[in-house]
C-alpha distance (Angstrom), angle and dihedral (degrees) to the residues before:
residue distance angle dihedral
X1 . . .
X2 3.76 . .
X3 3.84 85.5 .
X4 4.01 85.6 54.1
X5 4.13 87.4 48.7
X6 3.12 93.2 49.2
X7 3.94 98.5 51.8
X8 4.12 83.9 51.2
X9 3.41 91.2 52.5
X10 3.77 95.7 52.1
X11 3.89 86.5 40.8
X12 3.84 79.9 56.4
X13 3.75 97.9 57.2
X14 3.61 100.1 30.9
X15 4.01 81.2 54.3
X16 3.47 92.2 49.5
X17 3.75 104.6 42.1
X18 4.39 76.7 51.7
X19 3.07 86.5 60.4
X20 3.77 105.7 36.6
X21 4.03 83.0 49.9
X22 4.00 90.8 54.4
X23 4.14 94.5 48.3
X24 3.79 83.9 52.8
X25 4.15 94.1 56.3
X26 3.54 92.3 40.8
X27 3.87 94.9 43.8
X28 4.22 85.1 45.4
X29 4.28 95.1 40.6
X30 3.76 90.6 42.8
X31 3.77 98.0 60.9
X32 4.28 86.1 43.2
X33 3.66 80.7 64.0
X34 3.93 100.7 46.8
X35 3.82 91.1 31.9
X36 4.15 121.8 135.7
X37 4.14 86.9 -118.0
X38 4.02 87.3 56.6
X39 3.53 90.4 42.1
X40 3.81 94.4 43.1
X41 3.86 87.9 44.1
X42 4.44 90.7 52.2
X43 3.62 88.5 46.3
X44 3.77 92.1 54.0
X45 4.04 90.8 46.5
X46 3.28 94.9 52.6
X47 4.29 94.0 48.3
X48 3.72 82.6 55.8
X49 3.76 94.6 44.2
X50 3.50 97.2 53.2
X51 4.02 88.0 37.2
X52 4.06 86.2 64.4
X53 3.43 89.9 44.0
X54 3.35 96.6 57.4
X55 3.56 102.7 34.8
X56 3.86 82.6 52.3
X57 4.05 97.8 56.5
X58 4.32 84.6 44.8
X59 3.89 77.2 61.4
X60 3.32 101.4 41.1
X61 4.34 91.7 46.6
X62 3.54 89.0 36.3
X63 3.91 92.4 55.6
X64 3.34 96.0 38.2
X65 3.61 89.3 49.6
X66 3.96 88.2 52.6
X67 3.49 92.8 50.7
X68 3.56 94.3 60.3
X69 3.78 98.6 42.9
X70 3.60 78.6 57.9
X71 3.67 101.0 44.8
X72 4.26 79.1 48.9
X73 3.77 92.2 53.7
X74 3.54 102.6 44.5
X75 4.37 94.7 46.2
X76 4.30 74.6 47.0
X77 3.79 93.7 56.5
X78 4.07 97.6 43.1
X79 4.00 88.1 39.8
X80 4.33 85.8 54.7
X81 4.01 93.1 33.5
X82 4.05 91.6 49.8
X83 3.92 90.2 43.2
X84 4.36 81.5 48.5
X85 3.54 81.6 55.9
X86 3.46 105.4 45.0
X87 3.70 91.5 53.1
X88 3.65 95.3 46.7
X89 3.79 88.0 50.8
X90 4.08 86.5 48.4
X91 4.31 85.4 52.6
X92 3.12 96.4 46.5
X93 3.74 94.6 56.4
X94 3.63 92.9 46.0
X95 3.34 91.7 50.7
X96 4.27 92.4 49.8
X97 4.17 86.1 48.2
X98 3.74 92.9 51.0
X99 3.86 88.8 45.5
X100 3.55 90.9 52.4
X101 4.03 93.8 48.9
X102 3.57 84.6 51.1
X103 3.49 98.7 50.1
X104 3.94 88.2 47.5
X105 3.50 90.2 43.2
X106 4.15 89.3 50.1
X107 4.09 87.3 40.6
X108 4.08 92.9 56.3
X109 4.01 92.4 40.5
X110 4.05 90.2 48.5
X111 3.74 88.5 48.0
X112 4.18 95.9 50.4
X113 3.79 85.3 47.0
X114 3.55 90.6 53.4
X115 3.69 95.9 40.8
X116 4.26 91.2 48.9
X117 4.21 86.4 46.9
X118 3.91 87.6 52.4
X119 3.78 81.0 48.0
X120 3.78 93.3 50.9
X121 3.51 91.0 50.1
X122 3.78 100.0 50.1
X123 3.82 85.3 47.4
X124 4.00 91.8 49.3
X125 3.90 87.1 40.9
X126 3.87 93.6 52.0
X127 3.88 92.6 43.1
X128 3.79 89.6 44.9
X129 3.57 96.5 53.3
X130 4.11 94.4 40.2
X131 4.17 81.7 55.7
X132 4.08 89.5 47.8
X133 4.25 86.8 50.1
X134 4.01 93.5 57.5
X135 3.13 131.7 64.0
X136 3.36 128.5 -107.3
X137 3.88 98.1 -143.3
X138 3.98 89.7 66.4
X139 4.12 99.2 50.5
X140 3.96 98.8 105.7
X141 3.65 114.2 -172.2
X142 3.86 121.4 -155.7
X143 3.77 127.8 -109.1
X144 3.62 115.2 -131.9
X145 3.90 84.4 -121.2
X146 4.07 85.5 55.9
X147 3.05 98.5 -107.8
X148 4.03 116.9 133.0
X149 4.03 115.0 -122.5
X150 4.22 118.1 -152.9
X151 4.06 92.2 -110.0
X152 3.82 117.2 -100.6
């Protein structure tokens, strides 16, 4: 019996210097875990978390916002290059119609000078052949005095 008191008493201590030796991790892990350093260390995580976070949605506007502008620019360009085109297109056939007026125009005054030298040379032809049909002995010409000279 004193032998089994005895082991229950040293069961006793040894239980309680277990547990004694326990309270004294948790007690020295628990403040490791709640410590300034940790806290320190948390804070600073979360100032670069929030510093990615942010620096990613700048990116993420900022690209967005470049992708627009560039969307803007380009519809800009083809909206000035098709109203470049338009107005070249709008030229050019002004220029064709006023081509073709003066090429009428040209046509019709080439025609009336042809028609006037055919004209001419009927005229010429018709005074030509009168001058063949008389004679040349009875063309008189007038002195300036007013006198009539026989014809040379």
């Amino acid at each position: 019996r004193n032998e089994v008191h005895m082991l229950r008493e040293a069961l006793k201590q040894e239980t309680n210097n277990r547990d004694a030796i326990y309270h004294k991790l948790m007690k020295d892990l628990q403040p490791v875990n709640q410590s300034k350093e940790f806290d320190e260390l948390r804070t600073q995580l979360k100032k670069q978390v929030t510093t990615l976070e942010s620096g990613l949605a700048d990116e993420i506007r900022d690209r967005r916002a470049s992708e627009t502008m560039r969307d803007t620019k380009e519809a800009s360009r083809e909206a000035d290059l098709r109203s470049s085109l338009n107005a070249l297109c709008q030229d050019l056939s002004h220029h064709k119609m006023t081509a073709g007026v003066t090429k009428d125009d040209h046509k019709n005054l080439i025609n009336g000078c042809i028609h006037d030298i055919h004209l001419l040379a009927g005229g010429v032809q018709r005074v030509t052949q009168a001058w063949t049909t008389v004679p040349i002995g009875s063309m008189q010409t007038a002195d300036i005095n007013g006198s009539s000279a026989p014809g040379c």
